[in-house]
C-alpha positions as a Python dict, from the first residue, in 0.01 Angstrom:
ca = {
    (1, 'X'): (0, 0, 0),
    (2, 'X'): (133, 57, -310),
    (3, 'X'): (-55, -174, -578),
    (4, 'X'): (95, -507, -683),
    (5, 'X'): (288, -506, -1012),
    (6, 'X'): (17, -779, -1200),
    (7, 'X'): (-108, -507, -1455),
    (8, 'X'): (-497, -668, -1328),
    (9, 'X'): (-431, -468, -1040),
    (10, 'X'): (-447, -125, -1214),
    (11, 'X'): (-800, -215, -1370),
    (12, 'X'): (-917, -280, -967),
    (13, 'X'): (-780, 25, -891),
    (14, 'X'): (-907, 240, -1126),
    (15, 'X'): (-1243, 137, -1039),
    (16, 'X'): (-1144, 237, -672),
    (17, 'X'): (-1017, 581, -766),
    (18, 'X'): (-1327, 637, -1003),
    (19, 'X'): (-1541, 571, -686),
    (20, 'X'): (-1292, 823, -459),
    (21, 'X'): (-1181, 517, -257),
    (22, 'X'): (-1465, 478, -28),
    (23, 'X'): (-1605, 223, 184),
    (24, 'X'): (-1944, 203, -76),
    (25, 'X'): (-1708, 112, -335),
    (26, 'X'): (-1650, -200, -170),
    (27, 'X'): (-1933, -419, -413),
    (28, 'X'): (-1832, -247, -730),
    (29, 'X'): (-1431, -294, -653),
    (30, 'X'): (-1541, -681, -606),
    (31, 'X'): (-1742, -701, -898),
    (32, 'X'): (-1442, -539, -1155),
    (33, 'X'): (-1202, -754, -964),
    (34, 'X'): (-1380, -1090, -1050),
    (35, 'X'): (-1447, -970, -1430),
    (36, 'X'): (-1042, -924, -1436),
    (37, 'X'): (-950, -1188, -1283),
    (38, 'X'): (-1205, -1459, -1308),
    (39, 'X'): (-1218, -1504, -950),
    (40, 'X'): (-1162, -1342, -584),
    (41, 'X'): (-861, -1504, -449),
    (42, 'X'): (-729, -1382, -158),
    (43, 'X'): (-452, -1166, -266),
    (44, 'X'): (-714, -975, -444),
    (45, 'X'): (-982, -988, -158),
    (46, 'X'): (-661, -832, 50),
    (47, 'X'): (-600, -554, -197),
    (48, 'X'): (-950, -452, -184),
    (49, 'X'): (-929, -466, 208),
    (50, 'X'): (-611, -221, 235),
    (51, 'X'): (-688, 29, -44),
    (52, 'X'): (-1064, 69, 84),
    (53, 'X'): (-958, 87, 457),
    (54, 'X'): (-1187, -195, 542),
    (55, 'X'): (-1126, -515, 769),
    (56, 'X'): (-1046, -815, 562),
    (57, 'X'): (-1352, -1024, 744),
    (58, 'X'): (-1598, -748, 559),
    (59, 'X'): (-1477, -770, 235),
    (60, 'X'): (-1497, -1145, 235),
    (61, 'X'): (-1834, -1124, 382),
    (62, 'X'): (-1940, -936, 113),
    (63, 'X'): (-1778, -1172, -121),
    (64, 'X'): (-1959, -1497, 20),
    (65, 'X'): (-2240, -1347, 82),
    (66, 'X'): (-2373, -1252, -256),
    (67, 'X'): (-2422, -1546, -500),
    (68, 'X'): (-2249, -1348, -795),
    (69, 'X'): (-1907, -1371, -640),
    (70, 'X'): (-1647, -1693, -711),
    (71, 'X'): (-1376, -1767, -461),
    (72, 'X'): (-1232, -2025, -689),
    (73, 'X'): (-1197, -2013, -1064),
    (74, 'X'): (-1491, -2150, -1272),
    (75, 'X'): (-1428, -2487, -1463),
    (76, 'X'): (-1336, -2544, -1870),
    (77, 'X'): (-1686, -2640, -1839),
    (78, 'X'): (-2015, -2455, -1701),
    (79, 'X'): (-2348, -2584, -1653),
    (80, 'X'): (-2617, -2330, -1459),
    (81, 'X'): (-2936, -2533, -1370),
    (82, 'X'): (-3217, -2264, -1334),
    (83, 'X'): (-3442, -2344, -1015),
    (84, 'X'): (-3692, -2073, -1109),
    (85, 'X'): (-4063, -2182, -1006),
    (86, 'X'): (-4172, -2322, -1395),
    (87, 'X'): (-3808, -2532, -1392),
    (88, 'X'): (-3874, -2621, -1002),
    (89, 'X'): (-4229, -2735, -1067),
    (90, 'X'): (-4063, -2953, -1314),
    (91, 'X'): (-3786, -3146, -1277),
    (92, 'X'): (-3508, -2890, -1189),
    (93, 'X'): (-3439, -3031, -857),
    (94, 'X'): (-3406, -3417, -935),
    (95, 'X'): (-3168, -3320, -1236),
    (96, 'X'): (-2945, -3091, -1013),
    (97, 'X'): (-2988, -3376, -736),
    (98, 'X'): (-2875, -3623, -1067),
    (99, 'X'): (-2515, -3380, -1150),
    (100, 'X'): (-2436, -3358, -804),
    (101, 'X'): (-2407, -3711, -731),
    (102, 'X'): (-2257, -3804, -1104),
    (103, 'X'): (-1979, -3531, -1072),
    (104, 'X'): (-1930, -3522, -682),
    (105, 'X'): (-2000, -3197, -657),
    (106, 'X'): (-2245, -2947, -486),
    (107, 'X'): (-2392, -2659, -636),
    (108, 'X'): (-2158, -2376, -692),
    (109, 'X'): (-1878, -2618, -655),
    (110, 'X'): (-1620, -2737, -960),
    (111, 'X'): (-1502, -3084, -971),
    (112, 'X'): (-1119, -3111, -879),
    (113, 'X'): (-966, -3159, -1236),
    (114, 'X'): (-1073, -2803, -1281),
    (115, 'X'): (-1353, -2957, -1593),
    (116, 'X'): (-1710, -2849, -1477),
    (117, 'X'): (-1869, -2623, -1276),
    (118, 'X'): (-2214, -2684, -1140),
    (119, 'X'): (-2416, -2365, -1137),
    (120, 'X'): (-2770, -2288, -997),
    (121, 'X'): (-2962, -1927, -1100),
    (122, 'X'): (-3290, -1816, -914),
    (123, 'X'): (-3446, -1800, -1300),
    (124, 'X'): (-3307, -1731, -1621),
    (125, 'X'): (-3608, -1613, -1851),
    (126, 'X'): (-3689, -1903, -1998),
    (127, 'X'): (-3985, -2028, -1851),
    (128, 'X'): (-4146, -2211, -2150),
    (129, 'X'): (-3875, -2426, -2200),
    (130, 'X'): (-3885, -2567, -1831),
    (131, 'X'): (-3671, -2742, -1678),
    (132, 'X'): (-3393, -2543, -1842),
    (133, 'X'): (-3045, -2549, -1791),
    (134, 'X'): (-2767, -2304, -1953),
    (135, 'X'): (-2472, -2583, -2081),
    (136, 'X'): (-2097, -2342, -2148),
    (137, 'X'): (-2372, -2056, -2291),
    (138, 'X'): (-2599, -2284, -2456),
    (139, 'X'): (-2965, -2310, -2376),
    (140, 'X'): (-3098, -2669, -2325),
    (141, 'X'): (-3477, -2654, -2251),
    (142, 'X'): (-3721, -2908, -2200),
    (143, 'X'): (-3482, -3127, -2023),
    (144, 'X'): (-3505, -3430, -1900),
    (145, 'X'): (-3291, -3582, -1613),
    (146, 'X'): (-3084, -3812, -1887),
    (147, 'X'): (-3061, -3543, -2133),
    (148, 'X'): (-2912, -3305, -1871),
    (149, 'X'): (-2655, -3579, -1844),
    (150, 'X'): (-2626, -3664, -2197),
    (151, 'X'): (-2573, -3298, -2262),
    (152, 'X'): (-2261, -3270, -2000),
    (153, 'X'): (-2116, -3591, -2070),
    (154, 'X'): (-2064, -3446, -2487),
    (155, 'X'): (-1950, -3128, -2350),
    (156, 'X'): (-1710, -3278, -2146),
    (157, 'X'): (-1593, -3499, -2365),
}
């Protein structure tokens, strides 16, 4: 298969080549495809498949699998609620609980107008300032369940 004429492509190919086009190359292939495109859609997760001789079930097992990997593009908007145990402990859960029900979405999910993502990470570093969540790059520590809101709702608006 010859690659696809979207110049993105070349950069996912490269990466292939650089790794001699074998099956362990599978990971990194996925990770340069998502940094060029934003996202694995299918067309890419196919590509992968046929220029790394693998079935097209693996490489989208790999894909869902690891937490890193988007299947659908990320919103204008991001919001990553860290879960680690200091944010757990206090308060992370009720204000991810809070988003999901005022935005109708789950975790790792974006609302359908394409405006925020709702993001969970295992810990982000940032213990003293639990619960902490990460609003489009922006630390907001010490949050409580309004102010998570509060900070989303001025993002978004």
């Amino acid at each position: 298969m010859s690659a696809p004429t979207d110049a993105r492509y070349k950069m996912v190919e490269r990466t292939m080549k650089k790794l001699g086009y074998k099956r362990s190359a599978l990971i990194e292939s996925l990770h340069t495809a998502q940094e060029t495109f934003g996202y694995l859609d299918k067309p890419a997760l196919k590509f992968i498949a046929k220029r790394l001789r693998l079935p097209l079930a693996k490489v989208y097992g790999v894909a869902t699998f690891y937490h890193y990997f988007r299947l659908k593009p990320k919103g204008e908007h991001n919001v990553v609620v860290c879960m680690g145990t200091a944010c757990y402990i206090k308060g992370a859960k009720e204000i991810l609980h809070r988003l999901e029900k005022r935005y109708g979405i789950g975790a790792g999910e974006t609302t359908e107008d394409g405006k925020l993502s709702l993001l969970t990470a295992r810990c982000v570093g940032s213990c003293s300032l639990a619960p902490i969540a990460i609003c489009d790059n922006k630390p907001k520590g010490k949050l409580t369940v309004e102010d998570a809101v509060e900070n989303i709702e001025k993002a978004l608006s």
